[in-house]
DSSP file (Angstrom, degrees, kcal/mol; ACC not computed):
  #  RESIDUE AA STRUCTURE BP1 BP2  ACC     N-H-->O    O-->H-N    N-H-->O    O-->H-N    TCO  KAPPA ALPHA  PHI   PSI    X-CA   Y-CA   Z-CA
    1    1 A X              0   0    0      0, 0.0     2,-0.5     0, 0.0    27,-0.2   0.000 360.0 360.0 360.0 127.9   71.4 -142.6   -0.1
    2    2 A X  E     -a   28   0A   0     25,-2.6    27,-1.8    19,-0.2     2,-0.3  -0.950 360.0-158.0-140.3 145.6   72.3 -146.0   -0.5
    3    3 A X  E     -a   29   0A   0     -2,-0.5     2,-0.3    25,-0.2    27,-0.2  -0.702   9.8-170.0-109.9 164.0   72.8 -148.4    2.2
    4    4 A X        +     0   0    0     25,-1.7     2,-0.4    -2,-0.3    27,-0.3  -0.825  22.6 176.6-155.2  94.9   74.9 -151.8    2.1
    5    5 A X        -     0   0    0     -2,-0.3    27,-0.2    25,-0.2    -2,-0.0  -0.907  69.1 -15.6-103.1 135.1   74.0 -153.5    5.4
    6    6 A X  S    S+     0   0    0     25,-2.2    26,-0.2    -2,-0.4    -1,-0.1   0.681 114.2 102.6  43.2  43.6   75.4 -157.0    6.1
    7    7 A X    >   +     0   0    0     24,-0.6     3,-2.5     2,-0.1     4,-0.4   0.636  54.1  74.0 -98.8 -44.5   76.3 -157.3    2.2
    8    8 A X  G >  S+     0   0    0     23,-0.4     3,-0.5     1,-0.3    24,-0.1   0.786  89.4  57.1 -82.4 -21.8   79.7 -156.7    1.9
    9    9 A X  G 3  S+     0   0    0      1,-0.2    57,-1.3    56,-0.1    56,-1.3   0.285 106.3  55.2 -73.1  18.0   80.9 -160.2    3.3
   10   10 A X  G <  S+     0   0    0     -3,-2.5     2,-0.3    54,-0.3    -2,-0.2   0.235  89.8  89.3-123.3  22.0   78.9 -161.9    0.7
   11   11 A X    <   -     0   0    0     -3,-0.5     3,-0.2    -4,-0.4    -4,-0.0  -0.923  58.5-151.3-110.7 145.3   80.3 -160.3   -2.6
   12   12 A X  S    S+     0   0    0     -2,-0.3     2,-0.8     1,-0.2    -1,-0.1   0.892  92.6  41.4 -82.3 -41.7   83.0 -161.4   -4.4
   13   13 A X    >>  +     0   0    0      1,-0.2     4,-1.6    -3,-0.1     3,-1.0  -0.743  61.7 174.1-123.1 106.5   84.0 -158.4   -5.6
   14   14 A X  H 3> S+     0   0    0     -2,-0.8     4,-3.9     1,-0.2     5,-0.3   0.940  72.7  58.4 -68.4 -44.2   83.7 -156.1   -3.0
   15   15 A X  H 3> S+     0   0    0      2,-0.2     4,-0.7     3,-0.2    -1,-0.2   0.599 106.2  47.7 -69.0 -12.4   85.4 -152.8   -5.1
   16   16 A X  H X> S+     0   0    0     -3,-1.0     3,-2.0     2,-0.2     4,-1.0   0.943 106.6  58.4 -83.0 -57.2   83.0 -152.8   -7.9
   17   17 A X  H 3X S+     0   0    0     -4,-1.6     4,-5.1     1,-0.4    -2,-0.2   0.749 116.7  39.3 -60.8 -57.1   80.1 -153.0   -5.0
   18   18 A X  H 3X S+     0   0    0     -4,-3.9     4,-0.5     1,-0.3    -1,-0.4   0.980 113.0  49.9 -71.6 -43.5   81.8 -149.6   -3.8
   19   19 A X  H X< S+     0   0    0     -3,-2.0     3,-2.4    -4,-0.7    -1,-0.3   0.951 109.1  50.4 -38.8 -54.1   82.4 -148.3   -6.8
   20   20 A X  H >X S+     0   0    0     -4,-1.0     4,-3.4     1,-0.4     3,-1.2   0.840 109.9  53.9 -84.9 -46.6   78.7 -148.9   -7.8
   21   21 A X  H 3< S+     0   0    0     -4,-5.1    -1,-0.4    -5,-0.3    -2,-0.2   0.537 112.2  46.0 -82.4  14.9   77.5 -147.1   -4.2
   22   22 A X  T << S+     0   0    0     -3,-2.4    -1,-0.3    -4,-0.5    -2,-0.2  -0.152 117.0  47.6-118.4  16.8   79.8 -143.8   -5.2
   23   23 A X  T <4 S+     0   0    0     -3,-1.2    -2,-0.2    91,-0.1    -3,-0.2   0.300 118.3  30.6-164.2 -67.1   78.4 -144.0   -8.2
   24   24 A X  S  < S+     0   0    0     -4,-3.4     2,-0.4     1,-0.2    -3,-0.1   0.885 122.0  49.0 -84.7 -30.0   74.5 -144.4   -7.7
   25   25 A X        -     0   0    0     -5,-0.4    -1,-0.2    -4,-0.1   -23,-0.1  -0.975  55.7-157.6-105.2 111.2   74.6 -142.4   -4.4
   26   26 A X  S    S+     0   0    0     -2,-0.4    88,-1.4     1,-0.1     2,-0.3   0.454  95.2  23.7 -83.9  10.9   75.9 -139.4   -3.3
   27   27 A X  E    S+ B   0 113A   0     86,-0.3   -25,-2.6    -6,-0.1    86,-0.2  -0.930  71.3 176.0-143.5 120.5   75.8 -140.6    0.4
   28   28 A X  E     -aB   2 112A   0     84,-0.7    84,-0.7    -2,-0.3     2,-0.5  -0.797  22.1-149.2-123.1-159.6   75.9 -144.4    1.5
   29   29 A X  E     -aB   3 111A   0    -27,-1.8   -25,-1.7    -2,-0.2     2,-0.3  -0.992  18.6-166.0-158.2 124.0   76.1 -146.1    4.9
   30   30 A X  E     + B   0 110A   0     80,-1.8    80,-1.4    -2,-0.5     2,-0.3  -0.891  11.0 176.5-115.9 146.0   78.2 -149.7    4.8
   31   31 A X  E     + B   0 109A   0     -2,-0.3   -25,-2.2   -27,-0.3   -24,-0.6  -0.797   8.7 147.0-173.1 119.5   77.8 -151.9    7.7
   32   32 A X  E     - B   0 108A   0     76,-2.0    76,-2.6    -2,-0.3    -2,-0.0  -0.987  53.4 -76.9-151.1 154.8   79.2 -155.6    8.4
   33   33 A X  E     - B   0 107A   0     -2,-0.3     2,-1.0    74,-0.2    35,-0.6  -0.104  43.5-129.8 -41.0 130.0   80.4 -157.7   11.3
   34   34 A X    >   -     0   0    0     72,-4.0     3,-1.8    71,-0.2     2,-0.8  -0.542  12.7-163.1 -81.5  71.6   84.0 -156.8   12.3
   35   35 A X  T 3  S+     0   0    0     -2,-1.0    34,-0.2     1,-0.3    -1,-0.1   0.543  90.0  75.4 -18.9 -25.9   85.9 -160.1   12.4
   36   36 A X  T 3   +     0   0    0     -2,-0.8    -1,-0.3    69,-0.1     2,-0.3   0.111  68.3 124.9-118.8 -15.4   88.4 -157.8   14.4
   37   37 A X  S X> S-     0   0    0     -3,-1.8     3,-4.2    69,-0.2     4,-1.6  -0.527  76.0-118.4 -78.7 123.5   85.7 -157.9   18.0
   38   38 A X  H 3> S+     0   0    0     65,-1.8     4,-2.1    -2,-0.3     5,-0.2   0.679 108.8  64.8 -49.1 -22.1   87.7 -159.1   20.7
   39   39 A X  H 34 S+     0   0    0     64,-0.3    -1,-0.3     2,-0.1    -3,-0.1   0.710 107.1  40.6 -70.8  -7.9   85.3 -162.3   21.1
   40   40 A X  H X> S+     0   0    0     -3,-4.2     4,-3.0     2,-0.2     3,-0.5   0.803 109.5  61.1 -94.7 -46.6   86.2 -163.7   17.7
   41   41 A X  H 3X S+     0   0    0     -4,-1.6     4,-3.7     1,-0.3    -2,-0.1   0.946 113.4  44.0 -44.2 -49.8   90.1 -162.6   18.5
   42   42 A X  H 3X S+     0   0    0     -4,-2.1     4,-1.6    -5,-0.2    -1,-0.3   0.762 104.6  51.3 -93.7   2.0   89.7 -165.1   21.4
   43   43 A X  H X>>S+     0   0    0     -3,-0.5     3,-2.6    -5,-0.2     4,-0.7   0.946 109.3  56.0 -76.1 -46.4   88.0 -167.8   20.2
   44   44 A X  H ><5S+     0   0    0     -4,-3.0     3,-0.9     1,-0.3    -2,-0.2   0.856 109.2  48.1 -35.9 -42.1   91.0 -167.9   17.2
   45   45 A X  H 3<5S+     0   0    0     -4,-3.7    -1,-0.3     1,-0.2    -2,-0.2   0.819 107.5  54.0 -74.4 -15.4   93.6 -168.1   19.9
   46   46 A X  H <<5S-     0   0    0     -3,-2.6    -1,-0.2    -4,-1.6    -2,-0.2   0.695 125.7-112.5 -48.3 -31.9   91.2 -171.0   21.5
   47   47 A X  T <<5S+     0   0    0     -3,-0.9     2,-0.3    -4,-0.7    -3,-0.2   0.166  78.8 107.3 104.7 -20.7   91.7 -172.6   17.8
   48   48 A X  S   <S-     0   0    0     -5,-0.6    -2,-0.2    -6,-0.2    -1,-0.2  -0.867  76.4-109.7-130.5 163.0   88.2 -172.3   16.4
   49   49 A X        -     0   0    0     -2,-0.3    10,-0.1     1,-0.1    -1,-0.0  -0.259  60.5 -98.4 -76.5 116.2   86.4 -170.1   13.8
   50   50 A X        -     0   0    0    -10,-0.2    -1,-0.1    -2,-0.2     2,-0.1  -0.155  29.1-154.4 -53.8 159.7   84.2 -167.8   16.0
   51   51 A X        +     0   0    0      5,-0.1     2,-0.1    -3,-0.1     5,-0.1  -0.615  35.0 152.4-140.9  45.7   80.4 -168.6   16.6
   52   52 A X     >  -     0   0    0     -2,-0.1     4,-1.7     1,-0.1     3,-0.1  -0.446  64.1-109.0-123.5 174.7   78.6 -165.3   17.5
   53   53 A X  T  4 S+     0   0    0      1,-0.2    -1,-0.1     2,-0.2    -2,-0.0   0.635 132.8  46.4 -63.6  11.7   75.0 -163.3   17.3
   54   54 A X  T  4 S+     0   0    0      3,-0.0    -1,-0.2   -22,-0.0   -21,-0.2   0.635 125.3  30.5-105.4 -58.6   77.2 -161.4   14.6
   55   55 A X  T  4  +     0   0    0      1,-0.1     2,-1.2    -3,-0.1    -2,-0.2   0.240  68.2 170.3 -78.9  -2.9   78.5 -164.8   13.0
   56   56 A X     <  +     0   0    0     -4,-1.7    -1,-0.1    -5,-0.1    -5,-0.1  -0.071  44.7  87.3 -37.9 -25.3   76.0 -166.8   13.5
   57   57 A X        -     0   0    0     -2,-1.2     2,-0.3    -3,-0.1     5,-0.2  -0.170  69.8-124.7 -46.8 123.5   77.5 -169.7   11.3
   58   58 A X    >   -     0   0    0      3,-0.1     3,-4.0     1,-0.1     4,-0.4  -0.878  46.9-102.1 -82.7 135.3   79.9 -172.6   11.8
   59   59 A X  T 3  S+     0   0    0     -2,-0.3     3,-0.2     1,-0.2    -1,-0.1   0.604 124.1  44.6  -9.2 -39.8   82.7 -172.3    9.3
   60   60 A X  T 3  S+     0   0    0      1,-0.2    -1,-0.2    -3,-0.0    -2,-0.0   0.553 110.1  60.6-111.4   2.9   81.8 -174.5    7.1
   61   61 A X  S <  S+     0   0    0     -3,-4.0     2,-0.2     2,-0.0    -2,-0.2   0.334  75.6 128.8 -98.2   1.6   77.9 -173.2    7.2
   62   62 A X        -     0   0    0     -4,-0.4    -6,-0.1    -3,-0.2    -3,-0.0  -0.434  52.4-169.5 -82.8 139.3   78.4 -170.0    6.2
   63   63 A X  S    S+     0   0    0     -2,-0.2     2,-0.4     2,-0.0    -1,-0.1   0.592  74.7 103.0 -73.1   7.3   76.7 -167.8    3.3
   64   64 A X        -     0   0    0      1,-0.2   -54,-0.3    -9,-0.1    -2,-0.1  -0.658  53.5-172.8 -86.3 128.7   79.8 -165.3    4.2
   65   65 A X        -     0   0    0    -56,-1.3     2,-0.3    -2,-0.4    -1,-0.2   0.621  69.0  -0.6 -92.8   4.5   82.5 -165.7    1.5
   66   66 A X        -     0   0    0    -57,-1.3     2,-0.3     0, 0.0    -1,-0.2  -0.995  68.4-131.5-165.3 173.8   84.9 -163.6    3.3
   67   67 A X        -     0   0    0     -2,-0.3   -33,-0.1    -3,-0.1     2,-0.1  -0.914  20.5-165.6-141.8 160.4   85.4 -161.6    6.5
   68   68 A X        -     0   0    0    -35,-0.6     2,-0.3    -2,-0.3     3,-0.1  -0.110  10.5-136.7-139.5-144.8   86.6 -158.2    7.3
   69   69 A X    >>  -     0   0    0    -34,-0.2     4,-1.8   -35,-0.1     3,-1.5  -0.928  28.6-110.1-161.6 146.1   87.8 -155.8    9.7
   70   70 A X  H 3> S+     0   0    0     -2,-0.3     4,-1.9     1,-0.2    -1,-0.1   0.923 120.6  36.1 -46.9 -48.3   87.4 -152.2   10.7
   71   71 A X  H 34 S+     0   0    0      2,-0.2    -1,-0.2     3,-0.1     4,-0.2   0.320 109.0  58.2 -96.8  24.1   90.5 -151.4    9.7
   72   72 A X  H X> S+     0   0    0     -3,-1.5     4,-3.1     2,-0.2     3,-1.8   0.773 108.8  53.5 -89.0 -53.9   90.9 -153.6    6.7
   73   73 A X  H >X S+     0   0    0     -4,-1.8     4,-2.1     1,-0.3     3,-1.1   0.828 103.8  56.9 -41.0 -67.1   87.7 -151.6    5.5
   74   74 A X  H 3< S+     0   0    0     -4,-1.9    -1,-0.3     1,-0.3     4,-0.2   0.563 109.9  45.6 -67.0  -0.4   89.6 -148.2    6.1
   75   75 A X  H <> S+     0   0    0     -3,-1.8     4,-0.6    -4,-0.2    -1,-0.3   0.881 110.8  49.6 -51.7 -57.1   92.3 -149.3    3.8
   76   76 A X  H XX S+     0   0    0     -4,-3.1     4,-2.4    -3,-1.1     3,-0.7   0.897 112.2  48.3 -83.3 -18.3   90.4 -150.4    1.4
   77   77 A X  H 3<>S+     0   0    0     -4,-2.1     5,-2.0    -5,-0.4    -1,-0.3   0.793 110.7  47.1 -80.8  -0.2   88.4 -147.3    1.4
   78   78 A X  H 345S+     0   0    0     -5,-0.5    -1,-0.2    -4,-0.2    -2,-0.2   0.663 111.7  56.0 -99.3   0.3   91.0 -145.0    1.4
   79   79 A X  H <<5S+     0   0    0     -3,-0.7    -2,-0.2    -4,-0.6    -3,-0.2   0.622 109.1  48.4 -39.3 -58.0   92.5 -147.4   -1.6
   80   80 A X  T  <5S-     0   0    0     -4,-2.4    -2,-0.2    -5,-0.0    -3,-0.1   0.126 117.7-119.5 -46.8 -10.6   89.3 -146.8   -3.4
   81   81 A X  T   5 +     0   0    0     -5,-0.2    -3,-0.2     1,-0.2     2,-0.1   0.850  59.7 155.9  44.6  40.6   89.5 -142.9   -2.8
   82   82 A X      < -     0   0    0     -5,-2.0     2,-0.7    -6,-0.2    -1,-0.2  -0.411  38.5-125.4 -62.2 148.4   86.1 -143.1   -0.8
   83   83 A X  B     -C  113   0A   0     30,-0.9    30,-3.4    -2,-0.1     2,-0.5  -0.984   8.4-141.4-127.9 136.7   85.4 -140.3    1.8
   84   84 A X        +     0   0    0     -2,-0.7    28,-0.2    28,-0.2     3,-0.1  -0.732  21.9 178.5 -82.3 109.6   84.8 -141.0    4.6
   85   85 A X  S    S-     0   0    0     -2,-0.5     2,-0.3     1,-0.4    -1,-0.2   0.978  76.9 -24.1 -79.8 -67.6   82.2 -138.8    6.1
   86   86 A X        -     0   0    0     -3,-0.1    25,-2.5     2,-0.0    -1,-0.4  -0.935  61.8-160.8-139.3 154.3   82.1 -140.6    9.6
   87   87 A X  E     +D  110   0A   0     -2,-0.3    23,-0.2    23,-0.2     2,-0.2  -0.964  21.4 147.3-142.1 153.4   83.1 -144.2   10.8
   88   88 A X  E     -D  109   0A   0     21,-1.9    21,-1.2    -2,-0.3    10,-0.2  -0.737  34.4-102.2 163.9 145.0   82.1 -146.2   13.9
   89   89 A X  E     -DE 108  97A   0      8,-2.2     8,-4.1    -2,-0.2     2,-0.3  -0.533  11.6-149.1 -96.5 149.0   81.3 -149.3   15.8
   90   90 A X  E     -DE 107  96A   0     17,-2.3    17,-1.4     6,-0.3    16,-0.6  -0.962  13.6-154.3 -63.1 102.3   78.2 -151.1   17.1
   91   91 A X    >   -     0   0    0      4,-1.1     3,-4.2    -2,-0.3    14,-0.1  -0.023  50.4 -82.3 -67.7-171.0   78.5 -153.3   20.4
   92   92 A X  T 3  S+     0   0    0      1,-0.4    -1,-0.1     2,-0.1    13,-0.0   0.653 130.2  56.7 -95.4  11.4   75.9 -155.9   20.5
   93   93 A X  T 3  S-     0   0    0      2,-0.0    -1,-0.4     0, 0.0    -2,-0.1   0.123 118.8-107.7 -77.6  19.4   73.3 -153.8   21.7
   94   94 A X    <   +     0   0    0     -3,-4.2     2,-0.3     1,-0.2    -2,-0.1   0.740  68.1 154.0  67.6   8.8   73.7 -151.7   19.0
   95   95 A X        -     0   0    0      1,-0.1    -4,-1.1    -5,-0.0     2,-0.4  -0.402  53.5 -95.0 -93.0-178.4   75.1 -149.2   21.1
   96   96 A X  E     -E   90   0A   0     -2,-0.3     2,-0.7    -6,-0.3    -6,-0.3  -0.699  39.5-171.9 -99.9 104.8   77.8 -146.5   19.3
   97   97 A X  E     +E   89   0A   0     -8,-4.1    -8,-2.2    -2,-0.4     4,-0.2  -0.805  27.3 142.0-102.1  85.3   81.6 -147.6   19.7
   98   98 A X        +     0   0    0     -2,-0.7     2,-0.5   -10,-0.2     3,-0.1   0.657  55.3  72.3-117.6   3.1   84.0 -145.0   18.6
   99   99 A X  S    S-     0   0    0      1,-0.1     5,-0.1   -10,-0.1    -1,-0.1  -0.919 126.6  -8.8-102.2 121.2   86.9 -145.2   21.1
  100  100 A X  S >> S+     0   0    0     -2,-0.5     3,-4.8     3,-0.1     4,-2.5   0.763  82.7 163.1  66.7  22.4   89.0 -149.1   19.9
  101  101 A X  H 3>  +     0   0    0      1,-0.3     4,-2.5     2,-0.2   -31,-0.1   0.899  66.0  66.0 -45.0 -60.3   85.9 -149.9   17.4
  102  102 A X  H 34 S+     0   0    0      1,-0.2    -1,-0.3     2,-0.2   -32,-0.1   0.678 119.1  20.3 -66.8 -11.3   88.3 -152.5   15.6
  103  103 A X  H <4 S+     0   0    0     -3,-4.8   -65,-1.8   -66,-0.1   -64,-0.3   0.629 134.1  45.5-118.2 -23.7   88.3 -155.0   19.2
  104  104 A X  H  < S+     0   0    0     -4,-2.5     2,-0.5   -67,-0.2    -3,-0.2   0.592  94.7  76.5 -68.0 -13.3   84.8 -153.3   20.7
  105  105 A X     <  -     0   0    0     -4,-2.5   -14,-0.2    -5,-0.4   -71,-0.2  -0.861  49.8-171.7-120.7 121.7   82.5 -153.2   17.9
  106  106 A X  S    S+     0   0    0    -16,-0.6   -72,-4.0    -2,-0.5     2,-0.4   0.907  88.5  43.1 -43.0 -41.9   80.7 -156.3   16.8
  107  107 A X  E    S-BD  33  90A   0    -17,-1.4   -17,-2.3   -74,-0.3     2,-0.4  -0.947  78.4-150.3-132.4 119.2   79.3 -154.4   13.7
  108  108 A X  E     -BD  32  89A   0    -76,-2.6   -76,-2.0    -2,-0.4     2,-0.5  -0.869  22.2-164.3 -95.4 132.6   82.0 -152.0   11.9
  109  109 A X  E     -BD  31  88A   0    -21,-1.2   -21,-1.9    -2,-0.4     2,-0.5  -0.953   3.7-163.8-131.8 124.1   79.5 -149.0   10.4
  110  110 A X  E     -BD  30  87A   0    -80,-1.4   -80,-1.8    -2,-0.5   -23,-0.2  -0.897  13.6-156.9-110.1 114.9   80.9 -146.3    7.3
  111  111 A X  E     -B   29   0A   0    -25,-2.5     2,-0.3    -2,-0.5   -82,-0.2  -0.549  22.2-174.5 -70.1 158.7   79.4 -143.2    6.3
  112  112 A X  E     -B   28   0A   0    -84,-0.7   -84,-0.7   -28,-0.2     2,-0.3  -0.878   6.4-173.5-161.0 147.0   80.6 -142.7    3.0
  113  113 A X  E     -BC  27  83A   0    -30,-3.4   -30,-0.9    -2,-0.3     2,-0.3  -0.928  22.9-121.7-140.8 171.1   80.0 -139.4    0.7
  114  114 A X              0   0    0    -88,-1.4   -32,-0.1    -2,-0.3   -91,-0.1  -0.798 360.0 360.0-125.5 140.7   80.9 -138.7   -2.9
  115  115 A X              0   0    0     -2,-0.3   -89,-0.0   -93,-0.1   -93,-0.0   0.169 360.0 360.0 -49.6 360.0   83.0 -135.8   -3.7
């Protein structure tokens, strides 16, 4: 099992990183902030780069070098020819978001299995 928690917005190259957990692991579990949670949606239309317990950063303070989305992730894993065991959001208790995960879930979280 290999886990990638709160990783995958601070690699540059996000497709060896997946490669590498299909690879080393026949199960992993991916998990990062969903840029895509309807409180970040509205601060953008406010004008500024959201500020949340998820984000924690000001723009120009961040270690993140990129942000993502629920459903940019399921592109790219289905791009990558990951399977996808199971997929599903975290609110910001940490409670289990699987109906609209990409505006409800703070924290987008991927089961991943090897063929």
């Amino acid at each position: 099992m290999v886990l990638q928690i709160n990783t995958l917005q601070h690699l540059r190259n996000t497709e060896v990183m997946l490669r590498e957990t299909a690879r080393v692991g026949r199960k992993g579990v991916i998990a990062f902030p969903n840029f895509a949670h309807w409180p970040n949606r509205l601060s953008i239309l406010r004008g500024r780069m959201p500020v949340t317990s998820r984000l924690p950063y000001q723009w120009y303070d961040t270690p993140n070098i990129r942000v993502g989305t629920f459903k940019d992730f399921e592109v790219l894993a289905g791009k990558s020819g990951l399977n996808v065991a199971d997929a599903f959001g975290l609110n910001e208790n940490g409670g289990i978001v699987r109906t609209l995960p990409n505006v409800l879930a703070s924290t987008a979280v991927f089961c991943l299995e090897r063929e």
